[in-house]
C-alpha positions in Angstrom: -25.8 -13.5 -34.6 -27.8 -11.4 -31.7 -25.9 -13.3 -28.8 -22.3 -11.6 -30.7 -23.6 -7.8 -30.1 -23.8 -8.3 -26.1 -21.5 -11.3 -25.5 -18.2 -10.1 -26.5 -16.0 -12.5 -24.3 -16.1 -14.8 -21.1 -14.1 -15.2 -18.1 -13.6 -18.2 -15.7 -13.6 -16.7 -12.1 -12.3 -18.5 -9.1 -8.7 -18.5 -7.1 -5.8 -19.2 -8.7 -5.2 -22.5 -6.9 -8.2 -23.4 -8.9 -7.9 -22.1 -12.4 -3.9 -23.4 -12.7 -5.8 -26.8 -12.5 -7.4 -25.3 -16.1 -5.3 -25.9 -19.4 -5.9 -22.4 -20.9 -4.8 -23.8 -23.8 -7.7 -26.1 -24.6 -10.0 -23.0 -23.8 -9.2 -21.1 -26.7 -13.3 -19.8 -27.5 -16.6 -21.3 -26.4 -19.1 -21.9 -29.2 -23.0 -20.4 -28.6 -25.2 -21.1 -31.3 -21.9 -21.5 -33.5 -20.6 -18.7 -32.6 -17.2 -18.4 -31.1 -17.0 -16.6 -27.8 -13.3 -16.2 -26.8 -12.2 -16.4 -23.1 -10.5 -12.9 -22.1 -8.3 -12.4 -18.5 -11.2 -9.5 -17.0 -14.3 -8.4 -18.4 -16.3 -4.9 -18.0 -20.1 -5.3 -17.3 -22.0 -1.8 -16.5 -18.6 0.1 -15.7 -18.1 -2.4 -13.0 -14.4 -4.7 -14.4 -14.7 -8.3 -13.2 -11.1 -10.2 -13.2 -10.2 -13.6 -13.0 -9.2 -14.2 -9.8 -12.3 -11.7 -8.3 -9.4 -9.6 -6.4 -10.9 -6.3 -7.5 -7.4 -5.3 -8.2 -8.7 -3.9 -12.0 -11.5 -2.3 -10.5 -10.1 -0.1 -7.8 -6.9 0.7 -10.6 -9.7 2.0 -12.9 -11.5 3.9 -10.4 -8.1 5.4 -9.1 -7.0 6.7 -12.4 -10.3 8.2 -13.3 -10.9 9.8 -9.6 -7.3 11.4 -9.7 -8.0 12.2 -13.5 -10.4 14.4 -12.1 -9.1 15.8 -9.3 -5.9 17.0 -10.9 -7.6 19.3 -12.9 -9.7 21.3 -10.5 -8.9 24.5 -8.7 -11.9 26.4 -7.5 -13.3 27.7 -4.5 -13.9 25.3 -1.5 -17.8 24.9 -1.9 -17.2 24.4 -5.6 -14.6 22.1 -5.2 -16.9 20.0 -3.0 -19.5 20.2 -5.3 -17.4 18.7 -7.9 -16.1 15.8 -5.6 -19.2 15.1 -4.9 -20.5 14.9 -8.4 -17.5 13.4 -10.2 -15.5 11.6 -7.6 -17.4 9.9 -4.9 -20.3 8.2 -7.4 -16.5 6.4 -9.0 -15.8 5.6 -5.6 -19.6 4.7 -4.5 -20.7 2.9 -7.5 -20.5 -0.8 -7.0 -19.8 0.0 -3.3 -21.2 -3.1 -2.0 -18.7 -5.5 -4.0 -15.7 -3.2 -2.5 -16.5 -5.0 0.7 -14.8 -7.8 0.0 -11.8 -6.0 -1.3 -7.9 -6.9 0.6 -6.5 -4.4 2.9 -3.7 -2.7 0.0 -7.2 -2.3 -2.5 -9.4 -0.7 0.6 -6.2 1.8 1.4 -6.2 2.3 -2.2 -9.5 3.7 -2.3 -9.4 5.5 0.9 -6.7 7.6 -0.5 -8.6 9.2 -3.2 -11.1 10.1 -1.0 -8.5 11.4 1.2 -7.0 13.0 -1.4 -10.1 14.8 -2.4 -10.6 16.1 1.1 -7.0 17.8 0.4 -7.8 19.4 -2.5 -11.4 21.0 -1.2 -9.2 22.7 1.3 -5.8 23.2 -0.2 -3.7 20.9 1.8 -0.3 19.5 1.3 -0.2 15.4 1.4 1.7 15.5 4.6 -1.2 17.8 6.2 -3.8 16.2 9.1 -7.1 15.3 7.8 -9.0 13.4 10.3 -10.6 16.5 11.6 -12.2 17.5 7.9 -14.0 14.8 8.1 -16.1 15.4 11.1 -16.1 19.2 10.0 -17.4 18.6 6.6 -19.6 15.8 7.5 -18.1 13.2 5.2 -17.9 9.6 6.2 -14.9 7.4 5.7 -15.0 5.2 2.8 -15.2 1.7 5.2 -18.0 3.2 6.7 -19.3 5.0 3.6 -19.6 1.5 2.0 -21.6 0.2 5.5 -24.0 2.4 5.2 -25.0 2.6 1.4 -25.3 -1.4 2.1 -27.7 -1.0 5.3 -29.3 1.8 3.0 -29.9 -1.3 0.3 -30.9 -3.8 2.9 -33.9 -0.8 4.6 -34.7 -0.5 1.0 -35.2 -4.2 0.0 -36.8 -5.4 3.4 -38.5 -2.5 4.7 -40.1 -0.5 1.7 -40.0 -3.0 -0.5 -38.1 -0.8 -3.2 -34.8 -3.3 -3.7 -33.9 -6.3 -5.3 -36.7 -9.0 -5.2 -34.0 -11.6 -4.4 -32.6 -9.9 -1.4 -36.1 -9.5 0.0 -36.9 -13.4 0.0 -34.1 -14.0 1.9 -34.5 -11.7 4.9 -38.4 -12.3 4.5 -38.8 -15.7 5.8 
């Protein structure tokens, strides 16, 4: 009966050339201990929503709903506004940063346009306004590169302090 409080569903992951060779209807639940376990389309492990077909595509919709959530209802003063993208907004759009490197080209714009969003709001421009420039001004990296770096900052963490994941340290180790 413990294995029912954290293992609510499973998912099958792979491309869909692959899973239309699967009769979903022969999968209806998978037994653990007698217990059923049904299959389910995406499932949500520590905030981070995992889909079938591992596009991301439930991910970055979540994290666009909640960042523009968030933004729409802030008007304050520039540094407070940055304060608040900074504490609300850009951990939605940093946490799990390392899978969003895999994400296509439409998710990637996707997320890029909340952040660029955000630097609208923080200075009370119109969506057809220039940004490029606040970015360098405000000293704000581009989500692509954003996502580079917190992965290099993993990589110095895990090889040269020894702070990260034991299992990324073996392999650069050797």
């Amino acid at each position: 009966m413990a294995c029912r409080q954290w293992l609510e569903a499973l998912i099958l992951l792979g491309g869909q050339k692959h899973l239309s060779k699967i009769h979903s209807d022969s999968l209806d639940t998978f037994l653990l201990n007698a217990i059923p376990i049904p299959f389910a389309d995406s499932v949500k492990n520590l905030g981070v929503i995992m889909d079938k077909s591992v596009s991301g595509d439930l991910l970055v919709k979540q994290t666009f709903r909640n960042a523009f959530a968030l933004i729409g209802g802030l008007w304050l003063r520039l540094n407070a506004k940055r304060a608040l993208v900074d504490a609300l907004v850009l951990p939605l759009l940093d946490y799990g940063a390392i899978l969003h490197l895999g994400l296509s080209a439409i998710n990637k714009r996707k997320m890029q346009r909340v952040q660029n969003c955000c630097m609208r709001f923080m200075h009370g421009l119109g969506r057809r306004e220039s940004i490029g420039h606040l970015y360098v001004e405000n000293n704000y990296l581009l989500l692509s590169v954003r996502r580079q770096w917190l992965m290099l900052v993993l990589f110095y963490k895990a090889v040269v302090k020894d702070g990260g994941p034991e299992y990324i340290a073996e392999e650069f180790k050797h």
